[in-house]
C-alpha positions as CSV (number, residue, x, y, z in Angstrom):
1,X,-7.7,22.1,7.6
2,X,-4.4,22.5,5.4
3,X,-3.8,20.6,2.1
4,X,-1.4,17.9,4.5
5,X,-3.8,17.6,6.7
6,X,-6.7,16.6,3.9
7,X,-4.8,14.6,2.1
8,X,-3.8,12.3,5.0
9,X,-7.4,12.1,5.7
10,X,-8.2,11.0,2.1
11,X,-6.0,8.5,2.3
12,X,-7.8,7.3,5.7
13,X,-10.9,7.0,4.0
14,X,-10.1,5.9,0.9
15,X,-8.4,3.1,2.5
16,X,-11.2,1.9,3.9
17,X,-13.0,1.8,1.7
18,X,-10.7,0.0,-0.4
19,X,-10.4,-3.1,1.5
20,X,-14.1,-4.4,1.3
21,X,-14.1,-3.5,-2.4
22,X,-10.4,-5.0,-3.0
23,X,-12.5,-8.0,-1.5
24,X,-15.0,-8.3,-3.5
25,X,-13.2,-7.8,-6.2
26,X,-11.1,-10.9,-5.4
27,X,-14.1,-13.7,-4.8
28,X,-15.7,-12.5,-8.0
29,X,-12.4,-12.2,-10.8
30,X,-9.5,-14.2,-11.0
31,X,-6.7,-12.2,-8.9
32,X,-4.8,-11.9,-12.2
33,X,-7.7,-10.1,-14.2
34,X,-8.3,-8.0,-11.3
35,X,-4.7,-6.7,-11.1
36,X,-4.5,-6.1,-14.8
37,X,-8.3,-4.0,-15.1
38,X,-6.6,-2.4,-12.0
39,X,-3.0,-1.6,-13.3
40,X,-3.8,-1.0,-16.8
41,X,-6.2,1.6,-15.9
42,X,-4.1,3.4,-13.4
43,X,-1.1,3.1,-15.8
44,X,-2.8,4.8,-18.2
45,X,-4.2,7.4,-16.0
46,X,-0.8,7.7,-15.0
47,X,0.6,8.4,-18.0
48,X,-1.8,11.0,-19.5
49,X,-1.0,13.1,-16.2
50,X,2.6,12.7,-16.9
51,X,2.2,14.2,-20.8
52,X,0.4,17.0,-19.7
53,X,2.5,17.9,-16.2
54,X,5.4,16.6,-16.1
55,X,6.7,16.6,-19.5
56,X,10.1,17.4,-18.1
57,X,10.0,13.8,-16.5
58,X,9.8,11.9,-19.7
59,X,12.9,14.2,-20.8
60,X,14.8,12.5,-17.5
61,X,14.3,9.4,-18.8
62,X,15.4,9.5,-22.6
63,X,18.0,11.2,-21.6
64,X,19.0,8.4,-19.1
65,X,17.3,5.0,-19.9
66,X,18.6,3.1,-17.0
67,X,15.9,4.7,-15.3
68,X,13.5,2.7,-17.4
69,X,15.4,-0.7,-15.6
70,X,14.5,0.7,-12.2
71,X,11.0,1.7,-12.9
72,X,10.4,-1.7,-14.3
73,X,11.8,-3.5,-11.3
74,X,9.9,-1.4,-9.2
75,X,6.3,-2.4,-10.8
76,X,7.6,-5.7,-10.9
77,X,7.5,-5.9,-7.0
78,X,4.3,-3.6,-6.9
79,X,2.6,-6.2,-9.4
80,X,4.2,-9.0,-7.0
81,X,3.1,-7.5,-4.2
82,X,-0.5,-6.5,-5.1
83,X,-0.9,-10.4,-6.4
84,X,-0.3,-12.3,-3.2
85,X,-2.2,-9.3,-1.3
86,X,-5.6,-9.3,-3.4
87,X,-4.9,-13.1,-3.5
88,X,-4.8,-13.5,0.0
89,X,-7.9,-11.5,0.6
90,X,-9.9,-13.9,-1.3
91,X,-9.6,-16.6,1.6
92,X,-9.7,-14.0,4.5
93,X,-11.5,-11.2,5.2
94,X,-11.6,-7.5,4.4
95,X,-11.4,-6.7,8.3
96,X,-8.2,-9.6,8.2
97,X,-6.4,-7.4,5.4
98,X,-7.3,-4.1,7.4
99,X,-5.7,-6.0,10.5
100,X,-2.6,-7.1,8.7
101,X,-1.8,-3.6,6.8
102,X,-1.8,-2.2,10.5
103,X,0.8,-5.0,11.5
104,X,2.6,-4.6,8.7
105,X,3.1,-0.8,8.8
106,X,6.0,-1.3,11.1
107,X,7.9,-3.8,9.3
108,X,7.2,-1.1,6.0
109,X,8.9,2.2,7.7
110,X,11.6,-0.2,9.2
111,X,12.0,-1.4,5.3
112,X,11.7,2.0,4.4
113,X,14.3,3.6,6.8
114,X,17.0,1.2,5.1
115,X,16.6,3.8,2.0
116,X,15.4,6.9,3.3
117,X,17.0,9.1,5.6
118,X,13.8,11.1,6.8
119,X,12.5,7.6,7.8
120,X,15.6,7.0,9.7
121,X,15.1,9.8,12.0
122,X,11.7,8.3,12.6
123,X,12.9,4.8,13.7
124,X,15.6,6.5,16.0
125,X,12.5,7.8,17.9
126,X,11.0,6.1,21.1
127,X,7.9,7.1,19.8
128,X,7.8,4.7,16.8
129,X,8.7,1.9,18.6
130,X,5.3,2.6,21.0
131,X,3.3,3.3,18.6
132,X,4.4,-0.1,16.5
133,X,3.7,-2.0,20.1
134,X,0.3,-0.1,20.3
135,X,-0.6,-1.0,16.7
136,X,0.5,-4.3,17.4
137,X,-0.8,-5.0,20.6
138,X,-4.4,-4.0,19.7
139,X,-4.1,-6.0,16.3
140,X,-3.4,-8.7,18.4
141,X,-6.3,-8.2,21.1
142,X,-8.8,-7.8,18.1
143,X,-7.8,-10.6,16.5
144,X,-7.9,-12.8,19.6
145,X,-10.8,-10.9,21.2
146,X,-12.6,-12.1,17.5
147,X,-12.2,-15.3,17.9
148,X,-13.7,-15.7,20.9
149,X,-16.5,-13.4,20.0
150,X,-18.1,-15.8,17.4
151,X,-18.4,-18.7,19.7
């Protein structure tokens, strides 16, 4: 198995494992608490890695400090979006939350095509629009074959 190939698989697995304890996490601490522990922690993770890799990075960005503008506004929609998304696992379920990451991944390389060209070429193929109806159509089964299931 090449490095590609592991790493898409660690991000499988890691993924679900995340949403059961993203879950917990948000029926036992406040949703803003939980973001902060969460952010703070990776932020600061983040930035040891950057001082001992990439010091050439932090040399980007004195140089040019409108970068430091875009970077906020980015982790201002990453903070945004990580608040209403732990938030709304706290009145649904972890299996809900896996469900609605699978519906939303078309709507995200659709959102992602507007920027990237790469992702372009992927929304120009018949493929992605069949695999997005797949994805879809068996979120949709499961959640309506769930709901019958528990009578």
């Amino acid at each position: 198995m090449n490095n590609e190939n592991l790493i898409r698989l660690t991000y499988i697995v890691l993924m679900g494992f995340g949403f059961p304890i993203m879950r917990y996490m948000s029926i036992h601490f406040e949703t803003l608490n939980n973001n902060a522990v969460r952010f703070i922690s990776g932020g600061l993770l983040f930035v040891f890695i950057v001082l001992l890799k990439y010091k050439h990075e932090i040399l980007k960005i004195i140089k040019e400090p409108s970068i430091i503008l875009y970077l906020l506004l980015l982790a201002l929609f990453m903070t945004g979006n990580m608040y209403f998304f732990i938030n709304g696992l706290k009145y649904t379920s972890a299996l809900s939350g896996s469900i609605f990451a699978i519906m939303a991944m078309p709507l995200a390389v659709i959102m992602a095509a507007i920027f990237f060209k790469d992702e372009r070429e992927k929304v120009k193929n018949i493929s992605f629009y069949f695999g997005s109806f797949l994805s879809l159509l068996g979120s949709f089964i499961f959640v309506i074959y769930g709901e019958n299931s528990s009578e």
